[in-house]
N, C-alpha and C positions, 0 to 999 in steps of 0.2 A: 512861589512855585511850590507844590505839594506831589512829595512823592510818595509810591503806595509801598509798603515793604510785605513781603509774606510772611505772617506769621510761623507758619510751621514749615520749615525747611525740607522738609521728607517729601512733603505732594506739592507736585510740580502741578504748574496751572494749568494742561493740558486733562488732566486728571483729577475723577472724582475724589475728594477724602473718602468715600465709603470704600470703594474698591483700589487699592495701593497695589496690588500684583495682576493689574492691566497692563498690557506693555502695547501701543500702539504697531508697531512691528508682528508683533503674534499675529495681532487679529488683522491684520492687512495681508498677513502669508494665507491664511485660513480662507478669507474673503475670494484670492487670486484663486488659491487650490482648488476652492468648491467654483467659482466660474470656470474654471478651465476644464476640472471633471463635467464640468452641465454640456460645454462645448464638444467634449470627447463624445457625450452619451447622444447629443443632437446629432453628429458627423453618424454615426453608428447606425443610427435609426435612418437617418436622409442615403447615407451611401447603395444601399441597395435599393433603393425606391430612384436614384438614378441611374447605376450601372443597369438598370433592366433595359434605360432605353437605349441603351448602344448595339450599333446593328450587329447581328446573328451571326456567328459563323458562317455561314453558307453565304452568306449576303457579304462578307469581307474576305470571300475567299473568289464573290467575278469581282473585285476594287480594281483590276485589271487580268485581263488576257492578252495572248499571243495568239496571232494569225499568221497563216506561211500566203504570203503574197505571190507565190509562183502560179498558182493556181487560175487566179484573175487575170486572163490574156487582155490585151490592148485592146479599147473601149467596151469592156465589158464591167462591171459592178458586182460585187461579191456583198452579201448583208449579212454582218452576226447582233450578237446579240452582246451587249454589252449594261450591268446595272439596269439590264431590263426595259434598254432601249432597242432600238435597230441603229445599227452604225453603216453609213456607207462605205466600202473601200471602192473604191473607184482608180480602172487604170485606165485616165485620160488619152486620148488622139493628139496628134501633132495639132489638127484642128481645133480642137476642143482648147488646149492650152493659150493658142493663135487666138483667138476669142475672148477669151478671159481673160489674157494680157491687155488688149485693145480696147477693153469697156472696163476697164480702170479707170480710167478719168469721166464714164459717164455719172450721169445724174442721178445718185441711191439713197435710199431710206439709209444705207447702215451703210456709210460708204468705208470699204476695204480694200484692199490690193491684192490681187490673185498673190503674190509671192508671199503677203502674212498668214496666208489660209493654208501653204504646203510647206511643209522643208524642202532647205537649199539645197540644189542639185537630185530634187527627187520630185520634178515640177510634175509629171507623168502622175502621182502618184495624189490624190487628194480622198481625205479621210473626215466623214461629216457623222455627226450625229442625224438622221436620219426621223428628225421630228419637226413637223410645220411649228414655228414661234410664233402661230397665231392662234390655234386651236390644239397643239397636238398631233395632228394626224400624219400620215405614213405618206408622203411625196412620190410621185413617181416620175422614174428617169423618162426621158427623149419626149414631154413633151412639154407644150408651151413655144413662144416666139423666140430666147431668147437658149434655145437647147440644151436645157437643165433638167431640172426638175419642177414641176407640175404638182399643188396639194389639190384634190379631185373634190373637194369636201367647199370648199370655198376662193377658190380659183389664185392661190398664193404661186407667183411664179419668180423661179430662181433660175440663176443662170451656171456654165459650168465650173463655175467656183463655187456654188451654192449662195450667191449673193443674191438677196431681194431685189426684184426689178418690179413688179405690181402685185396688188394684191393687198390683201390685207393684213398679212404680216409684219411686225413691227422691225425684226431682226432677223438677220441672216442665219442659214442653219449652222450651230454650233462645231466649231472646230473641237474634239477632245484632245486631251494631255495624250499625246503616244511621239514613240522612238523608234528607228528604224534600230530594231537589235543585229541583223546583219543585211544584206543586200536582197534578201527576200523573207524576211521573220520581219513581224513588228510588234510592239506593246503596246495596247491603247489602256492606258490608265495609270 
């Protein structure tokens, strides 16, 4: 068996004999410090070439509205404007409701249940985003077969829950995020 001894006790085999006051440790702090400074100065430079793209005051201040729902008498439809859409507020008929319970269980492209589309114990009251999900366009109430809405653009017909019944639309009109804040206020967003 042959064993290797080190001659010179002072430099450790890690280390050159020419440079003795190398300390691995130093140069591994130095190493981190300057990556970590590079990182700092990358964030610095990227941070504001992102924050530009965050929407606008103006544009995070419709993130939601409040509508006074007194206004909108029984089957009539009130339209605002919400993130630059049209919103329906719609205050359903006893009929209108009688209808869209009963074609629950029919045959849909996007099948739904009239009671997921309104808050409980405010079935009267149904709140759509007011945009065809086939092209876009602006729907109009009372007509069509099944007494909805009507897109005039390419014949997409919804019923009075805004559910797809023919047409070329893939999905029903959008329900949005809203609260009733009191028995006639609401928040859509």
């Amino acid at each position: 068996m042959v064993e290797i001894y080190n001659a010179n006790p002072t430099v450790d085999a890690g280390h050159s004999a020419g440079h003795p006051t190398d300390d691995p440790t130093r140069r591994d702090f130095i190493h981190i410090a300057a990556a970590a400074a590079a990182a700092g100065g990358v964030a610095m430079t990227v941070w504001p070439l992102v924050d530009q793209m965050n929407p606008s005051g103006d544009t995070l201040a419709l993130a939601s509205i409040e509508f006074d729902i007194s206004k909108v008498l029984v089957g009539q439809q009130a339209v605002v404007k919400w993130r630059g859409k049209p919103v329906f507020v719609r205050h359903r008929t006893d009929k209108e409701i009688a209808e869209a319970k009963h074609d629950d269980a029919a045959p849909m492209k996007d099948p739904a249940k009239d009671a997921d589309r309104v808050k409980a114990g405010k079935e009267p009251w149904l709140i759509l985003v007011g945009v065809c999900t086939h092209l876009g366009c602006v729907p109009n109430f009372g007509l069509g077969q099944y007494g909805g809405w009507l897109c005039p653009c390419h014949g997409s017909v919804y019923d009075t829950s805004g559910r797809i019944r023919q047409g070329p639309a893939p999905l029903n009109l959008p329900v949005p995020d809203y609260a009733f804040l009191t028995d006639t206020r609401i928040k859509i967003g």
